[in-house]
N, C-alpha and C positions, 0 to 999 in steps of 0.2 A: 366452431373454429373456422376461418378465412380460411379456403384452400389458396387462397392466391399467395395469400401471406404463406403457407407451409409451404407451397412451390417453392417462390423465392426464396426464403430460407434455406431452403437447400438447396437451389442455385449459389447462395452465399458461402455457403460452408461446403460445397464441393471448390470453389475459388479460394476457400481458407486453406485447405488441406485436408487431406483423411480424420473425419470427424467421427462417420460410425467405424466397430471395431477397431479403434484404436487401442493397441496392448502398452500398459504404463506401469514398467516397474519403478523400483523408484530411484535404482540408479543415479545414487549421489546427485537428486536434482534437490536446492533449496526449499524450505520453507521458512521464511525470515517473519518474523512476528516482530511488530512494533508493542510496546508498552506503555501506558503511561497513566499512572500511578493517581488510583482515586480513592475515596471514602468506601465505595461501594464493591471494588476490585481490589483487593491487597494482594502487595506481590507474592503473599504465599502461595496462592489459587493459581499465581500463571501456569500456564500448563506446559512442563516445561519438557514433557516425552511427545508432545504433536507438533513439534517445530525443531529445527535443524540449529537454529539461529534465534534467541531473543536481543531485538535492540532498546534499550531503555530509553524515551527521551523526556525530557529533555536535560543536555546540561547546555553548559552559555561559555564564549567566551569572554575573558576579564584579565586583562594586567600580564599577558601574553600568557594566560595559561589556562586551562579549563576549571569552572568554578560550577558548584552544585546550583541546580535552580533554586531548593529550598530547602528551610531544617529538613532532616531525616531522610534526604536523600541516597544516604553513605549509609545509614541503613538497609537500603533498598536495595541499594549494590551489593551490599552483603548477601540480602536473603537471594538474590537473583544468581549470583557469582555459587553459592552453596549449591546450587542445584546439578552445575557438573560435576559434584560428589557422586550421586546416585546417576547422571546420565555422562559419561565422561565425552560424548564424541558432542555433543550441547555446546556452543558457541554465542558469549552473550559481550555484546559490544554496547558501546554510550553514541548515541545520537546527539550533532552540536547543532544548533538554529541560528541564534543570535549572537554576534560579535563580531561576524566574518571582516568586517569592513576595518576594525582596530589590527587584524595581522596581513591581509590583503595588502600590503604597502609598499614594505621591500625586502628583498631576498633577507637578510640579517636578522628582521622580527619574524619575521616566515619559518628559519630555521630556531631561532629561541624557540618560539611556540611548539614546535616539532618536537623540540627538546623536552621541554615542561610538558608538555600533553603526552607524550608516550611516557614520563615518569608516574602523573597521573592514573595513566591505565594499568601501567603495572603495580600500581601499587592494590590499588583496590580491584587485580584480579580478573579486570576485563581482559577481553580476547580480541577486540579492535574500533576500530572509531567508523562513526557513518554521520557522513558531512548531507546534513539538508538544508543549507542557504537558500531560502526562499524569497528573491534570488539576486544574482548578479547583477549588474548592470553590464550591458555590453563593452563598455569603456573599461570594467574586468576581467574579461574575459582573459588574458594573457596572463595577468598577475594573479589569476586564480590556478589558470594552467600551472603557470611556473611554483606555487603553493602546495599542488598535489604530489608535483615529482617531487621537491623537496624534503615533502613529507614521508614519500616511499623509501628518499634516502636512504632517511632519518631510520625509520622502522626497519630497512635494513640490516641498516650499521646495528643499531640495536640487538639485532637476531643475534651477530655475526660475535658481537661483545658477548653476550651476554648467554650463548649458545643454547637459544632458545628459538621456537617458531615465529615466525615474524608475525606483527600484527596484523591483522587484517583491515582494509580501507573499502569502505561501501561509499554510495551515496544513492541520495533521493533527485529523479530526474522529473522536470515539469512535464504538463499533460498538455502541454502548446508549444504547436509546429513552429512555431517562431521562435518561442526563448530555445528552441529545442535546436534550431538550424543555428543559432547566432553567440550562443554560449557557452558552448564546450568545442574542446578539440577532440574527437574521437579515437584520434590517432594514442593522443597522450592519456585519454581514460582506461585505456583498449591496453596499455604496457603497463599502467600503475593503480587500478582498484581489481580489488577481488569480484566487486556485483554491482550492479545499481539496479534499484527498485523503480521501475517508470510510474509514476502517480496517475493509472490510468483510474480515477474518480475526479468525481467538484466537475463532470463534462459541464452541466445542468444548476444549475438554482434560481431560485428566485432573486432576480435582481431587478429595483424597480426602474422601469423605462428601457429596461437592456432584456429581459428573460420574463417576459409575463404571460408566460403560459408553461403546463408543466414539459418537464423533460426527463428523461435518465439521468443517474448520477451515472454511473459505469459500464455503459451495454456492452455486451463484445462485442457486438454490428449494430452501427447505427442504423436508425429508423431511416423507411426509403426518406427520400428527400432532404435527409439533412447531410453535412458534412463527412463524408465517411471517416476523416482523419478524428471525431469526436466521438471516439469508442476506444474498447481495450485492442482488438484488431486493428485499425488504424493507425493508434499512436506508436504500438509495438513497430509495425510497417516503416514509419518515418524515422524513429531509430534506428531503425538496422539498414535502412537504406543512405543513413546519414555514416555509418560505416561502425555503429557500435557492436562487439563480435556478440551473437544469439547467447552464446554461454554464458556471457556476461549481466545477463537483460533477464532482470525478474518482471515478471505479469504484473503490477500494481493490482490486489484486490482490496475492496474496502469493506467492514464490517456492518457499516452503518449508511441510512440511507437519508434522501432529503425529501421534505416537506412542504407542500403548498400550501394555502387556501384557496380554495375553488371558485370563481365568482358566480359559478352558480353552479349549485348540487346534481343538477341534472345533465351536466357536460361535466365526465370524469374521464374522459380518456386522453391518451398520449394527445398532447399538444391543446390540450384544455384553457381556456381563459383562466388566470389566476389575479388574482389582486394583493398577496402577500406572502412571507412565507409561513410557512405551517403552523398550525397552535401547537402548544408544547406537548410532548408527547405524555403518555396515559403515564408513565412510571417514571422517567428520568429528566421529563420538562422541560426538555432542550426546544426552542422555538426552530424550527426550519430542519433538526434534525432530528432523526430518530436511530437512536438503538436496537440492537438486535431483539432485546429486550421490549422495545417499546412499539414494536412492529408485532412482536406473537398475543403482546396483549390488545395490539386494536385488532387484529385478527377475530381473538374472542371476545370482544363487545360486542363484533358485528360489522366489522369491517369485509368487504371483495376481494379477493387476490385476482390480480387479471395475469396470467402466463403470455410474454410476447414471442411467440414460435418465430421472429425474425431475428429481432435482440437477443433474446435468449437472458432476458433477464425478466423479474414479475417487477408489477406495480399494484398497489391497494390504494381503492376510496372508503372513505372511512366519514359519513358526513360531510362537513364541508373541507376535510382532509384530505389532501391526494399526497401520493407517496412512493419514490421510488426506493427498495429497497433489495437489499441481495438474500437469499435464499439457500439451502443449501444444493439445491438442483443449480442455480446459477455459478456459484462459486466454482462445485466441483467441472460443470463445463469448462469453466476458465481454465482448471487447472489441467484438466487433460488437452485443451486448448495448447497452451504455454507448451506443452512436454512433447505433444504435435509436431509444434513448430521449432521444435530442439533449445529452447530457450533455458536460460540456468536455473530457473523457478519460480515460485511465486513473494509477492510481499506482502505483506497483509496489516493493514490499518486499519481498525487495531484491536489488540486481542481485548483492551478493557469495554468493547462497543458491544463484544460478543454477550451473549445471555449467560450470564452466572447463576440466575435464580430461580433457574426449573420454569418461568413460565411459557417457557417454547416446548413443547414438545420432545422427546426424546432424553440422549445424555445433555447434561450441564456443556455450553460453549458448542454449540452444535454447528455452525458454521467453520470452527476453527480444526472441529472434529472430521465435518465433510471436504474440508480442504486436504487435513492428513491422509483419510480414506480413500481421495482417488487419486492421492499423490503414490499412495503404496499399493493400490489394485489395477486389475486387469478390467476395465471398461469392455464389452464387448455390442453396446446396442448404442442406438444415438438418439438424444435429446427429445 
């Protein structure tokens, strides 16, 4: 191990905050699980006692009103919605992506929309809506603003009729200092959503002529010399300094990590020459990504796990593979991280990335399980 690198690192994380013995109970802090709905992950497996919050995504919007993305959607919502039977404090909401731009117009379709989409959620059961337009255009920014309030109205007026708990309003915040400073009003997120997930992953990939060497997807301190604002540390930073309240600000963690190809086997470390992104992984065949799943079994082919005592995240070579991925040492750092720094909790993308099929190690979903565990225990040693 590099003692220079452990120095620093804990030069780093004494400038983060109390990192050893920190006590973490779990004190109403979030754990919001994204979903989304594959062959291989059915939503009866979600696991719906390690998370606070499941959000489904995706639906779309169409014709001023929220539309399933495909058959058997309403399905899903059923089985998903059934699970507060057996966990009643369980809060499961529908994530929107696509259409923002058809109600973004003017205040009158703003408020139909409001209308029909809380009809929507009440109908099939949901407990609130989490906007992730990926993203704005700046020349939006006002008539998105004015969209959110309208819509807290909305959800309001609704409680108040219908003498029931208002819905709840999330959203997904970018991992760039720039859409980040130019896009939202803090003031008006900060009176009218319940949480935002900061998307602290995607720092890193392979992009040809822009990123050809590897990187982190999600460190929580970036490597010396790069951007510090290109970490979960940092970009937390630039939110809360832009005036979002800490309570409000879930950690973005992500399940799944990314892939290179090496341009040559014998340079495998951080900031390596790459030429492309990854071969597809050993089990789920995703080019450039890998599963939680797809990371335990290049482990046991004969893959490296390299531990970065600065980052605090691992990365493996694997042939001519390189790979940053999360761990469950990584994760649960994050999450005692986030609780540190008094933040509302974590987000997690996504529970369907996590291992379902016994080939990691341990219980089934072991990342989603290390995230619960040091979200409900007392940490007493550090990293």
């Amino acid at each position: 191990m590099d003692i220079l690198k452990c120095f620093v690192g804990a030069l780093i994380f004494t400038s983060l905050g109390t990192f050893c013995s920190t006590k973490i109970e779990n004190g109403g802090k979030n754990i919001v699980c994204y979903y989304h709905q594959t062959l291989y992950f059915p939503p009866s497996e979600v696991p719906h006692q390690l998370c606070t919050h499941i959000v489904y995504a995706f639906a779309s919007i169409s014709n001023d009103t929220i539309v399933p993305d495909r058959p058997g959607d309403t399905e899903t919502y059923d089985v998903l919605v059934g699970f507060k039977a057996s966990n009643p404090k369980l809060k499961v909401m529908l994530s929107l992506q696509l259409g923002f731009n058809n109600v973004v117009t003017d205040p009158d379709t703003m408020k139909k929309f409001a209308i029909n989409a809380i009809g929507f959620l009440r109908h099939y059961g949901f407990d609130g809506i989490d906007f992730d337009w990926e993203f704005p255009k700046a020349s939006q920014k006002n008539r998105y603003m004015q969209f959110i309030q309208i819509f807290r109205a909305q959800t309001s007026l609704d409680s108040r009729l219908g003498n029931q708990t208002a819905l709840l309003i999330s959203m997904a915040l970018p991992n760039n200092n720039h859409q980040a400073s130019i896009l939202y009003d803090y003031t008006i997120l900060n009176n009218n959503i319940d949480f935002a997930t900061l998307m602290a992953y995607d720092f890193h990939m392979y992009i040809p002529n822009v990123e050809n060497i590897t990187g982190y997807n999600s460190p929580l301190v970036a490597p010396i010399g790069e951007n510090p604002n290109s970490s979960t540390s940092g970009l937390i930073a630039i939110y809360l300094g832009l005036g979002l309240t800490p309570e409000k600000a879930l950690a973005g963690i992500p399940t799944y990590g990314r892939s290179y190809t090496l341009a040559n086997v014998k340079q495998h470390g951080l900031h390596s020459p790459a030429i492309e992104p990854g071969d597809p992984g050993p089990v789920r065949h995703l080019r450039g990504v890998y599963t939680f799943t797809d990371t335990c079994a290049a482990l046991k082919l004969g893959g490296t796990s390299v531990w970065d005592p600065v980052s605090l995240v691992p990365y493996l070579y694997w042939g001519k593979s390189w790979v940053s991925y999360a761990s469950e040492k990584s994760v649960a750092g994050k999450v005692r991280w986030a609780v540190s720094k008094g933040l509302g909790g974590v987000g997690v993308w996504a529970i369907h990335l996590d291992d379902l099929t016994g080939e990691c190690p341990g219980p089934k979903l072991p990342l989603i399980n290390a995230i619960h565990s040091a979200m409900k225990s007392t940490r007493n040693h550090c990293l």
